[in-house]
Backbone as CSV, one residue per row, in Angstrom:
resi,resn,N_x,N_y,N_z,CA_x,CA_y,CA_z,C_x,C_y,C_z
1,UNK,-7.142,14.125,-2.839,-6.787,13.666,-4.164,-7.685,12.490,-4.524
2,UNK,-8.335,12.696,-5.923,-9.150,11.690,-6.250,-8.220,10.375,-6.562
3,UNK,-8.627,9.177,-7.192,-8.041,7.856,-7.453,-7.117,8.313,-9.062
4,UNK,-8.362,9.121,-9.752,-7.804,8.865,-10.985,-6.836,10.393,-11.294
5,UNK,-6.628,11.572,-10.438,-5.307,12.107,-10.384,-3.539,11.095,-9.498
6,UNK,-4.229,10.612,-8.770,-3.278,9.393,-7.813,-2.494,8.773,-9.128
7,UNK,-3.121,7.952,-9.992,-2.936,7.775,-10.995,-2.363,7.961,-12.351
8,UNK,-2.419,9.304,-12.169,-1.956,9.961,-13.268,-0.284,10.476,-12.418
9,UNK,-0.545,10.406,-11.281,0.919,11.022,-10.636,1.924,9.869,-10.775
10,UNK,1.328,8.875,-10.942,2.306,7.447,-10.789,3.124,7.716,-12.369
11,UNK,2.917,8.813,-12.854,3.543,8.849,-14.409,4.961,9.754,-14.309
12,UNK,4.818,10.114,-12.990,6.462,11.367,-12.511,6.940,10.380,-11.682
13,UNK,7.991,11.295,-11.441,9.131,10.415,-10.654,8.955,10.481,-9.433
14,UNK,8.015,11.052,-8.697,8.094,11.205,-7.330,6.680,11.671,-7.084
15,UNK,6.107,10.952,-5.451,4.766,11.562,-5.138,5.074,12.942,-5.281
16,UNK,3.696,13.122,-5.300,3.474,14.399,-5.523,3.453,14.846,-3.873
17,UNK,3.875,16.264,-4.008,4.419,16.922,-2.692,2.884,17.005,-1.798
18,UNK,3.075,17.168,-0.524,2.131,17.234,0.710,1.094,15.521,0.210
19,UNK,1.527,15.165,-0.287,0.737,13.420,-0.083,0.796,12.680,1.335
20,UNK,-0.154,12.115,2.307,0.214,11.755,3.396,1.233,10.374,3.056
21,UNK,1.212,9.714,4.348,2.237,8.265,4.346,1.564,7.025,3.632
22,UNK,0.032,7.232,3.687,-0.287,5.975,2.947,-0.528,6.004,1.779
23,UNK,-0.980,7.457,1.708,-0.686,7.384,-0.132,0.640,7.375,-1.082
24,UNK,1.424,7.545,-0.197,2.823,7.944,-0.266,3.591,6.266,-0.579
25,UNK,3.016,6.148,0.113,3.354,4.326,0.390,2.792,3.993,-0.988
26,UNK,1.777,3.444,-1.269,0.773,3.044,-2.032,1.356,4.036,-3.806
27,UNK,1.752,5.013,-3.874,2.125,5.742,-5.065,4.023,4.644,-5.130
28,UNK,4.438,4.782,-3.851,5.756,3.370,-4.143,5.704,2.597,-4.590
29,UNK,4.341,1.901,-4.488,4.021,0.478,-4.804,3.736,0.102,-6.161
30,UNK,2.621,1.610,-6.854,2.373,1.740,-7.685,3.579,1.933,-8.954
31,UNK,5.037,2.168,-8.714,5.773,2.785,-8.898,6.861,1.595,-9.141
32,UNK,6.053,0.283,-8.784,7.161,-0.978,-8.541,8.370,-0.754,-7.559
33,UNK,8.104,0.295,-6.528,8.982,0.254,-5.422,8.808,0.012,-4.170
34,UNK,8.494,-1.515,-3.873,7.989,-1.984,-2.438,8.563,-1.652,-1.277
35,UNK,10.519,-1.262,-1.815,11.221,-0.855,-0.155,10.613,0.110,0.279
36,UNK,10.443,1.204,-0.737,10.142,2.544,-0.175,9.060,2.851,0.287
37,UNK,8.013,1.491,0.130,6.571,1.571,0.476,6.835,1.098,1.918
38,UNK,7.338,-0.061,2.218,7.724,-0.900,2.806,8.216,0.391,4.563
39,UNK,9.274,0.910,3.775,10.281,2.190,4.934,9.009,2.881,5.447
40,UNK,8.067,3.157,4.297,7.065,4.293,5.028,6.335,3.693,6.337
41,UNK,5.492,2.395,5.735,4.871,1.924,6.450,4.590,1.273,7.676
42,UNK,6.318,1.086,7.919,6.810,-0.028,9.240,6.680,1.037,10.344
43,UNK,6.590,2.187,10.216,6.512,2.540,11.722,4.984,3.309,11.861
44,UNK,4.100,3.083,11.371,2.827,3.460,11.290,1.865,2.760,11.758
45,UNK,1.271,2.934,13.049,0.688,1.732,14.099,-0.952,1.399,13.530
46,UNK,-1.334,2.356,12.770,-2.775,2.084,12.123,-3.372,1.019,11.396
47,UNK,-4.660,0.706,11.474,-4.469,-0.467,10.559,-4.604,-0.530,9.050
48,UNK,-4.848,0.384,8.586,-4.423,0.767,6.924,-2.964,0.700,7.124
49,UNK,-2.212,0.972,7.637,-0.512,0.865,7.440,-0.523,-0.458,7.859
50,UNK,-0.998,-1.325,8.471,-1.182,-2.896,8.534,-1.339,-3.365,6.970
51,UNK,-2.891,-2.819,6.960,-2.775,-3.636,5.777,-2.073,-3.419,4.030
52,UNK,-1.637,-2.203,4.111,-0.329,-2.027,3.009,1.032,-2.704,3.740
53,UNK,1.449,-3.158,4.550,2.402,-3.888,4.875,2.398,-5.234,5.001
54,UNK,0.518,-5.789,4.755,0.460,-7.421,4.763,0.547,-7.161,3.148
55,UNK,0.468,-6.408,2.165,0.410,-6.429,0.961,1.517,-6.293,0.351
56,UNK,2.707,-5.288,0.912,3.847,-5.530,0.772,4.779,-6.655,0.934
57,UNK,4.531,-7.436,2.381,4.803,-8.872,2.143,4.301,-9.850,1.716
58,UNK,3.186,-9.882,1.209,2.295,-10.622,0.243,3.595,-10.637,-1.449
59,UNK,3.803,-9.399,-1.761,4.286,-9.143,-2.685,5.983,-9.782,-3.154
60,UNK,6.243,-9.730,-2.019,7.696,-10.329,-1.794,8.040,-11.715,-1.173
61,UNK,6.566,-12.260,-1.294,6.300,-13.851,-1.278,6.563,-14.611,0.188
62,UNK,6.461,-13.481,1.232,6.751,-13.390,2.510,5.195,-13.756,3.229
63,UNK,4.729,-14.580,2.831,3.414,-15.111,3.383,3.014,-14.936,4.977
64,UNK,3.997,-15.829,5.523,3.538,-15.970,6.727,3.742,-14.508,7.204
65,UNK,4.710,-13.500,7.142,4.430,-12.064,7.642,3.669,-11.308,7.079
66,UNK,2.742,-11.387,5.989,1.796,-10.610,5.291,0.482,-11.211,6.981
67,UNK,0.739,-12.804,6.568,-0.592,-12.903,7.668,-0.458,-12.250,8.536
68,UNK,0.635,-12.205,8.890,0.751,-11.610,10.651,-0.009,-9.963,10.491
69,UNK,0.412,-9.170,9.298,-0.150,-8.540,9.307,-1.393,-7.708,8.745
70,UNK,-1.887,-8.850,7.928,-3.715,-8.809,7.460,-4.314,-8.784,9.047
71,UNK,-3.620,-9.961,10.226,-3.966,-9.763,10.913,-4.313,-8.219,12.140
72,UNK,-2.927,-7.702,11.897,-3.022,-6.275,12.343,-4.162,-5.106,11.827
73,UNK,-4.389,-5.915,10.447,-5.171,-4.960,10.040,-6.581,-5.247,10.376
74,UNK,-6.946,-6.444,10.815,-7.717,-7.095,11.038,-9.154,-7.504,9.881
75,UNK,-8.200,-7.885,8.898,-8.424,-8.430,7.530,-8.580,-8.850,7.269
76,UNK,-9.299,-10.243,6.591,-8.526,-11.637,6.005,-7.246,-11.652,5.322
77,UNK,-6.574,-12.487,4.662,-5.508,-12.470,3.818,-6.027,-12.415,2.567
78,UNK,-5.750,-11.700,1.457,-6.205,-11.754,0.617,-5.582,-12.266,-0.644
79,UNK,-6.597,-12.735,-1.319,-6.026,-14.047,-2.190,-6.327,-13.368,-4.014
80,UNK,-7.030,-12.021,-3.813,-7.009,-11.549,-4.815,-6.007,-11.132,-5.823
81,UNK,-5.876,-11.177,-7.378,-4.531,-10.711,-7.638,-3.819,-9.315,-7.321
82,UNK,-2.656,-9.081,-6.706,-1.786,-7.910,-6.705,-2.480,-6.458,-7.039
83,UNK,-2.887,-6.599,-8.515,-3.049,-5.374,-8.502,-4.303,-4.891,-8.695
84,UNK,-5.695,-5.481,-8.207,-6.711,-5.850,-7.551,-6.219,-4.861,-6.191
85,UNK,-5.680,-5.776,-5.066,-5.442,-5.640,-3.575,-5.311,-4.337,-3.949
86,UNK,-3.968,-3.504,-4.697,-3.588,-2.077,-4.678,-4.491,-1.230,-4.474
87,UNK,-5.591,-1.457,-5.578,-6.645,-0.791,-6.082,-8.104,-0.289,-4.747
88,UNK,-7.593,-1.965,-4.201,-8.533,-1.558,-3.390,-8.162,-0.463,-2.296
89,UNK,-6.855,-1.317,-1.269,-6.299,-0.250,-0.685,-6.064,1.208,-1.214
90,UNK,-6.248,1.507,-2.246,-5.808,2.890,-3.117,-7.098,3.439,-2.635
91,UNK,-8.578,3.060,-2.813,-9.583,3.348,-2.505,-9.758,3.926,-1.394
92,UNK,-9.216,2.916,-0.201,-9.300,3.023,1.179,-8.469,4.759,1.359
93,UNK,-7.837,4.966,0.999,-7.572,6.265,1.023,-7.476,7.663,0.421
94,UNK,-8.228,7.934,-0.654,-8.642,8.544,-1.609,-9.956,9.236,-1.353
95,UNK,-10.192,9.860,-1.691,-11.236,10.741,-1.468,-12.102,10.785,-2.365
């Protein structure tokens, strides 16, 4: 799935079917729903699921656990605005 169908799916109520976990995550987020991004991502040992989970607590003003896990992702922390970070991570998995 390209960026700008990803995009256009954020306009239904639900990812679109066979989407993996990080896009899945990342279409939550897009969606203003961080728990459900949040549920996907916590048990996903990779470091793209790191770094949508330092962005998720970035988001919920949970600083010091975003670092912990920019660190997992082995990232900096990023200081860019919100929906910047998305965009980029959206990239990171898009085709």
């Amino acid at each position: 799935m390209d960026q700008a169908r990803f995009e256009a799916s954020l306009a239904g109520g639900t990812p679109p079917a066979g989407l993996p976990e990080h896009l899945q995550a990342l279409w939550w987020l897009g969606h203003g729903e961080p728990e459900r991004a949040h549920h996907l991502v916590q048990g996903l040992e990779d470091a793209g699921a790191a770094a949508i989970h330092a962005h998720v607590h970035r988001l919920e003003g949970d600083l010091d656990n975003a670092r912990y896990w920019y660190g997992r992702a082995g990232v900096p922390f990023c200081d860019d605005p919100p929906e910047q970070e998305w965009r980029q991570l959206l990239q990171r998995f898009v085709q």
